[in-house]
C-alpha positions in Angstrom: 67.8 110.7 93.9 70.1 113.7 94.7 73.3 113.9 92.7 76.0 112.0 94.2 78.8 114.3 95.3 82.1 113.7 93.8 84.4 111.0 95.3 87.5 113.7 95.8 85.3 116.0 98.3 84.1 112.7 100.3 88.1 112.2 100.5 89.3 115.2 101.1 87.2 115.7 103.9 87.6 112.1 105.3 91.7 113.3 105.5 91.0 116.0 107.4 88.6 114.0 109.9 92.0 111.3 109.9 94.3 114.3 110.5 92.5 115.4 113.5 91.0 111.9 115.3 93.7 109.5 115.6 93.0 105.6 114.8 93.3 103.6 117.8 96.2 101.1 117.6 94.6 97.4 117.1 98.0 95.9 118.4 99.1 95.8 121.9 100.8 99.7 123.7 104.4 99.8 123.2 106.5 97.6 125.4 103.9 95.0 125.1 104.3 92.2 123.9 102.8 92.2 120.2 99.4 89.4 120.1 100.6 86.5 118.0 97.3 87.0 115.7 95.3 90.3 114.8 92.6 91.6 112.9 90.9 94.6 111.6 88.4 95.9 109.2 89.9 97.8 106.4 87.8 98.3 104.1 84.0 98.8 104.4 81.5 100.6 102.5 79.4 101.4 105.4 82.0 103.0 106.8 84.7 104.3 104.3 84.0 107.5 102.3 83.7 108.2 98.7 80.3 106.9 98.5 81.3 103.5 97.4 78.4 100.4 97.0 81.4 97.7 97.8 84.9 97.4 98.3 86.6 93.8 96.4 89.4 92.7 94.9 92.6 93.0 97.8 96.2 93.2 96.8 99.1 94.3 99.2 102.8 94.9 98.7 105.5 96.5 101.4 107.5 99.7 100.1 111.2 99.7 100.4 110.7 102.4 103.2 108.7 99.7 104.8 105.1 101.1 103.9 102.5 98.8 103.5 100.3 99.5 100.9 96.7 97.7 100.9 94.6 98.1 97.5 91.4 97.6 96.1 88.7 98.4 93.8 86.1 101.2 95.3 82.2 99.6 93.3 80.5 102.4 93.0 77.2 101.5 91.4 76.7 98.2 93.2 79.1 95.1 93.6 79.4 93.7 89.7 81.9 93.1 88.2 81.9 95.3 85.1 80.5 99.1 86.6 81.7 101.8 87.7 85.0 101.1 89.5 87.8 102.8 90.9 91.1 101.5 92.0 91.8 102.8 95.8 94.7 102.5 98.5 95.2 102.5 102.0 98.8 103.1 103.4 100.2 102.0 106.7 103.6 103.3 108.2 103.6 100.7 111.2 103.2 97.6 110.1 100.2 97.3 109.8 98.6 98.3 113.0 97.3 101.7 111.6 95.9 103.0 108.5 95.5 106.5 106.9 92.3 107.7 104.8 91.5 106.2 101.6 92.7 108.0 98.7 91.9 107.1 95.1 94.7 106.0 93.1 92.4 105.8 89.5 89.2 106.9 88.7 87.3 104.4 86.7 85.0 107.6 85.8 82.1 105.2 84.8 84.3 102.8 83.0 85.9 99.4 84.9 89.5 100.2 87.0 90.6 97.3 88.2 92.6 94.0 88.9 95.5 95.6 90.7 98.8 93.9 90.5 101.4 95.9 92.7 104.9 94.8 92.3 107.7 97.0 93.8 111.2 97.5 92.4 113.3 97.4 95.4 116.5 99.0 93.6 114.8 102.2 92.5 112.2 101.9 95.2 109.5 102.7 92.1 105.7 101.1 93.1 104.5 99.6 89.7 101.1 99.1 89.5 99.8 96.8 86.8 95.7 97.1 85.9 93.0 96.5 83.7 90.0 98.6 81.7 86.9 98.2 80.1 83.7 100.2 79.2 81.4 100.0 82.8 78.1 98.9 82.9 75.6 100.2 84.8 72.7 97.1 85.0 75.2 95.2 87.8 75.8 92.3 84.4 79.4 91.5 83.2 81.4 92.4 80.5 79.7 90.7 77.3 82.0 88.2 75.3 83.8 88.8 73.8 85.2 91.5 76.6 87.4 94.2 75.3 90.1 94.3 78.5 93.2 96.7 77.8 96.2 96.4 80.6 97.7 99.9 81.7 100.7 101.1 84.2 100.8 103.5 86.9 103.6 104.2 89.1 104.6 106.2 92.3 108.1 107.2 93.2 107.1 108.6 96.6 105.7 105.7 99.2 102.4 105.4 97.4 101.6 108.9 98.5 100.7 110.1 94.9 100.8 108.2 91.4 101.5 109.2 87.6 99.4 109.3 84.7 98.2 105.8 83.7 100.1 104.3 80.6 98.6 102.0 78.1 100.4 98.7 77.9 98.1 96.7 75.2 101.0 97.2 72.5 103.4 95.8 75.0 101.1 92.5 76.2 98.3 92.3 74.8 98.7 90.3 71.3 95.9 90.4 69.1 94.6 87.2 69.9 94.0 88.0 73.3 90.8 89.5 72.1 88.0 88.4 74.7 89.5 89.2 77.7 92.5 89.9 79.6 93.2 90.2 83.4 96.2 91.8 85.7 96.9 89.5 88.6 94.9 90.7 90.4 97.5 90.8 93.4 101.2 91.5 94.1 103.8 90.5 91.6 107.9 89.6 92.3 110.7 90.7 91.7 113.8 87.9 91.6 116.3 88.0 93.7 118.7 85.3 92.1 118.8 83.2 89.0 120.1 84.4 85.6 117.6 87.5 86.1 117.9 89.0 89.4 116.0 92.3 89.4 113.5 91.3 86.8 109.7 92.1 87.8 107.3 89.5 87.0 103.2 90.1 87.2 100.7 87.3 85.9 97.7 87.9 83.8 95.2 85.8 82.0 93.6 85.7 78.6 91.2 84.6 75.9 91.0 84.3 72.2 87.7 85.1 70.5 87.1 83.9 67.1 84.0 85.7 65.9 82.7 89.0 64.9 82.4 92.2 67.0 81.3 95.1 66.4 82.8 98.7 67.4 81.3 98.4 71.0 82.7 95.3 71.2 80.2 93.1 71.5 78.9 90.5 68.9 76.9 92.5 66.6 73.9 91.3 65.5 73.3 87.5 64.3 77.0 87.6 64.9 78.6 84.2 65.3 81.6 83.3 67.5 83.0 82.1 70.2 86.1 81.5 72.8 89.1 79.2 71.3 91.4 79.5 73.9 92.5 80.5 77.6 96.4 82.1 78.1 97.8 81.8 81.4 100.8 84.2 81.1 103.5 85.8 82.7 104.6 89.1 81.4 108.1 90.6 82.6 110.2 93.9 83.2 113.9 93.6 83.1 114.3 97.8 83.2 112.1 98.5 86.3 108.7 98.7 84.5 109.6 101.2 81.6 109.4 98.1 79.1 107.1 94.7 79.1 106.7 92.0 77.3 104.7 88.8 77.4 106.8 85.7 79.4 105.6 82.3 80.0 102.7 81.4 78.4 100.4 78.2 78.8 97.7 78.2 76.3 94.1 75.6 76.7 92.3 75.0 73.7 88.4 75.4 74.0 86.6 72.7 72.1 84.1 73.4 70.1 81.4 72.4 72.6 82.7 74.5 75.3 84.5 72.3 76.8 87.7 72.8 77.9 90.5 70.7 80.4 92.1 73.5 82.2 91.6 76.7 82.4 94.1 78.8 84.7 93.5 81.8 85.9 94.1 85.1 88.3 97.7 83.3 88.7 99.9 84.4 92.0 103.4 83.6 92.4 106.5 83.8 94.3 110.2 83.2 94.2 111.7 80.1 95.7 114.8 79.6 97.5 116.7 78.3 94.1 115.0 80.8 92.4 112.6 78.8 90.7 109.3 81.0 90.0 106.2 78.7 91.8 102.9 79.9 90.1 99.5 79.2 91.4 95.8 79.8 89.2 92.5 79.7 89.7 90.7 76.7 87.9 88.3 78.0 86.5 85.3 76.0 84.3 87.8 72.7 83.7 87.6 69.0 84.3 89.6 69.4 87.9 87.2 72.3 89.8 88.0 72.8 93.2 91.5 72.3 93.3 93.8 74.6 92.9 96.4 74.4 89.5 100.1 75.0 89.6 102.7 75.5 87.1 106.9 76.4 87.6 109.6 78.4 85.7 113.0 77.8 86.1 114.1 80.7 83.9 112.9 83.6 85.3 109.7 83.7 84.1 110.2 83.5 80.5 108.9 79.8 79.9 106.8 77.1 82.0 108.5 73.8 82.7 105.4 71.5 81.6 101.6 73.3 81.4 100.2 74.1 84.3 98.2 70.7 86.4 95.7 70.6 89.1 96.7 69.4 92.6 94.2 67.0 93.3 94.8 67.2 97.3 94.8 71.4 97.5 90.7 72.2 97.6 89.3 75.2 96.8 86.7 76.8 94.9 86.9 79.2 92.1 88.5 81.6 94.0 91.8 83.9 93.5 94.1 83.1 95.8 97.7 84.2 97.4 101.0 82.9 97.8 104.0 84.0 99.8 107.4 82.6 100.3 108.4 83.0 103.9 111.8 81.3 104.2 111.6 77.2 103.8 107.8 77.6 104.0 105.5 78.4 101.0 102.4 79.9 102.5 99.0 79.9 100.1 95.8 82.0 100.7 92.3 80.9 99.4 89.3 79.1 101.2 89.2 75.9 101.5 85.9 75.2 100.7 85.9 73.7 97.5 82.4 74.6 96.6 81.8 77.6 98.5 83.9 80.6 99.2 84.2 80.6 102.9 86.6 79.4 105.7 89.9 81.3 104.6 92.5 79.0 105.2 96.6 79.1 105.3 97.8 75.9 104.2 101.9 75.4 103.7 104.4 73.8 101.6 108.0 72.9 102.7 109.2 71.3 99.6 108.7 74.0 97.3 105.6 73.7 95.8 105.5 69.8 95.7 103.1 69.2 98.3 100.9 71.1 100.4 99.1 70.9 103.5 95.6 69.2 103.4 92.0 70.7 104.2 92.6 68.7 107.6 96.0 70.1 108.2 95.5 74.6 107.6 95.4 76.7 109.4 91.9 78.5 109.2 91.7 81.9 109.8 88.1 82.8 109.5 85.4 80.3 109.2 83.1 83.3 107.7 82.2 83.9 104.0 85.6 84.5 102.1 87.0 85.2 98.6 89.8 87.1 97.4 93.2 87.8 99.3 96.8 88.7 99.3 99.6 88.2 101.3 102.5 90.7 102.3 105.7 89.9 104.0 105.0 92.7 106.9 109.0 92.0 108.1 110.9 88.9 108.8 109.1 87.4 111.4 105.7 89.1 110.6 102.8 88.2 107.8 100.0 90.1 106.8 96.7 88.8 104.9 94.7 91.1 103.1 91.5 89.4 102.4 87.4 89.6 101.5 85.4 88.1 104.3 81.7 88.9 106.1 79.5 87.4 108.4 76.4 86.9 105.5 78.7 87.8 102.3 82.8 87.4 101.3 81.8 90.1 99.8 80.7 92.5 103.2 84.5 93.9 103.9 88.2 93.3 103.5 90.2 92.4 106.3 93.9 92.5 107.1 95.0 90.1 109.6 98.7 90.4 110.5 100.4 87.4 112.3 103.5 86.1 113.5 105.4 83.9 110.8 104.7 80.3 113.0 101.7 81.3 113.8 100.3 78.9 110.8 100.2 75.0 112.7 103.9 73.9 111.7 104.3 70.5 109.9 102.5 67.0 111.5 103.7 63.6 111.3 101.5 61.1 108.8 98.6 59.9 111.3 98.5 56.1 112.3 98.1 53.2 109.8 95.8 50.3 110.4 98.1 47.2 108.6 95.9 45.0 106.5 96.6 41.4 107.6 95.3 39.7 104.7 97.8 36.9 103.2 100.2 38.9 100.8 98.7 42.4 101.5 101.5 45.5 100.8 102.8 47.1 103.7 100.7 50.0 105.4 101.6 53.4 103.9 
């Protein structure tokens, strides 16, 4: 096999191609009247540059200049997990119709790059980028328990157009007895606007506790005994615009000595509401209540969890990331509603903050393909955008952003018709 040329040449020369060949708008000519729903492909190995095997792992946040900025991680080896993989970016100045070339943010340089969590400080303008390392693999398997995960910090001051050095966070938020593993977002993060904290920037992560030996790779060594005692779902928070972190809200699941667990949250998203309440939303991942999705709230700014976090028996979905976004008295979530599978991407909404959420029946589906990961991005006040994987045969094929007006997800219906039960003494129909 001939030596794969390096990623920056594929890039620069991609830029130049962009510089000289325009992309064709997506969205209706100016004057017209914008389409209330929209899609493109923007990300796709077969097409991007850089030599990439697969593209994964969306998350999207809107600049203070009003730059959207879609992320990603670039697979180079193959689509696992735990390889080779870079953390890339596409920017968009107009909303999302258009996108410029792909430029690589971090190089994984053999080694994992990933789990981007974005969050912007809109005083300072500062893009934070919250991410995650460990040592790649190149056999396409995961990261061996117990995983050696380290959190790090990059930031740009200039629209996302170029980024600083990477800065190890591990002595800020990663305790020692987060040992096994440890993952940023992956997508956006907040920053409050009210409350007792307004300004404070809040990203979640997830963890585990490894009681065994390792050795210096960080793998069991041999005849080693151990195992994984715990799961953390976090939040960790900035109250100086990124220069200092520390570990917030924390919600920790024993892990009996069988395996077995309850809950285990994970790859949490989370938004402000009106009151300022932080609503937080996780993956369930392995525990008693899989396919739903689990759901904790802070009423102090992200510094404790009113009660641990509990599954919403009514709001399917596989194991699956997901997105939420606060969009004025609507709470909009991101994640398929399969809750098996990962496929039919689905918006469902919440008008009470959290409390209760649109059913499978009641979504709106966006794509009825193969679907994973997303993010969602307030584009401007009236306009979404969902960042999102999807394919025809794969979630896995490409990522997608979809841009769409605010009501374009099916408003709120009235409770459907009751059949009252005429039996002698029977309750009234609810």
């Amino acid at each position: 096999m001939p030596p794969r040329p390096p990623r920056s040449l594929w890039l620069a020369l991609a830029a130049s191609c962009a510089l000289a060949v325009p992309t064709p708008p997506v969205f209706a000519q100016s004057g017209e009247r914008a389409p209330e729903f929209a899609e493109q492909v923007l990300f796709d190995a077969a097409r991007d540059p850089g030599g990439y095997a697969c593209f994964r792992i969306p998350a999207v946040v809107r600049t203070t200049a009003g730059t959207l900025l879609a992320f990603a991680e670039g697979r180079v080896l193959d689509c696992g997990d735990a390889g080779d993989i870079d953390i890339v970016l596409k920017r968009s100045t107009d909303g999302g119709r258009t996108w410029g070339p792909l430029q690589v943010v971090n190089d994984g340089g053999g080694d994992t790059h990933g789990n981007p969590a974005p969050v912007v400080d809109r005083g300072t303008g500062r893009v934070l980028l919250l991410e995650t390392y460990n040592a790649g693999r190149t056999d396409a398997g995961n990261c061996a328990v117990p995983c050696a995960r380290t959190p790090h910090l990059q930031h740009s001051d200039d629209d996302g157009r170029t980024w600083s050095a990477p800065r190890d966070l591990g002595p800020e938020i990663l305790p020692p007895a987060w040992n096994s593993w440890y993952a940023t977002g992956p997508g956006h993060g907040v920053q409050l606007t009210g409350g007792a904290h307004p300004g404070r920037l809040v990203v979640g992560v997830n963890a585990e506790t490894w009681d065994g030996e390792r050795s210096g790779t960080g793998v069991p060594p041999a005849g080693g005994r151990g195992r994984v005692t715990a799961n953390h779902a976090a939040l960790v928070v900035s109250d100086d615009g990124g220069g200092h972190w520390r570990i917030g809200a924390t919600d920790t699941w024993p892990v009996a000595a069988d395996g077995t667990f309850q809950q285990k949250p994970s790859e949490l998203t989370l938004t402000e509401r009106a009151d300022g309440a932080l609503l937080v939303s996780g993956r369930e991942e392995h525990g008693t209540d899989l396919g739903h999705r689990t759901q904790a709230l802070s009423l102090d700014g992200g510094d404790s969890f009113t009660a641990p976090f509990r599954a919403l028996p009514g709001l399917y979905a596989p194991r699956v990331q997901g997105a939420l976004l606060r969009m004025d008295d609507r709470v909009l979530l991101s994640a398929p509603a399969d809750p098996d599978r990962r496929r039919t991407m689905t918006l469902r909404s919440s008008y009470d903050g959290g409390a209760t959420w649109d059913g499978v029946d009641r979504g709106t589906v966006v794509t009825r393909d193969w679907s994973g990961y997303s993010d969602l991005v307030a584009v401007d006040d009236d306009t979404v955008g969902l960042l999102y994987e999807g394919g025809a045969s794969d979630a896995r094929d490409e990522i997608r952003f979809a841009r769409f007006a605010e009501d374009w997800p099916a408003p709120p219906r009235p409770a459907g018709p009751t059949t009252p039960d005429l039996a002698p003494g029977a309750a009234p129909a609810t």
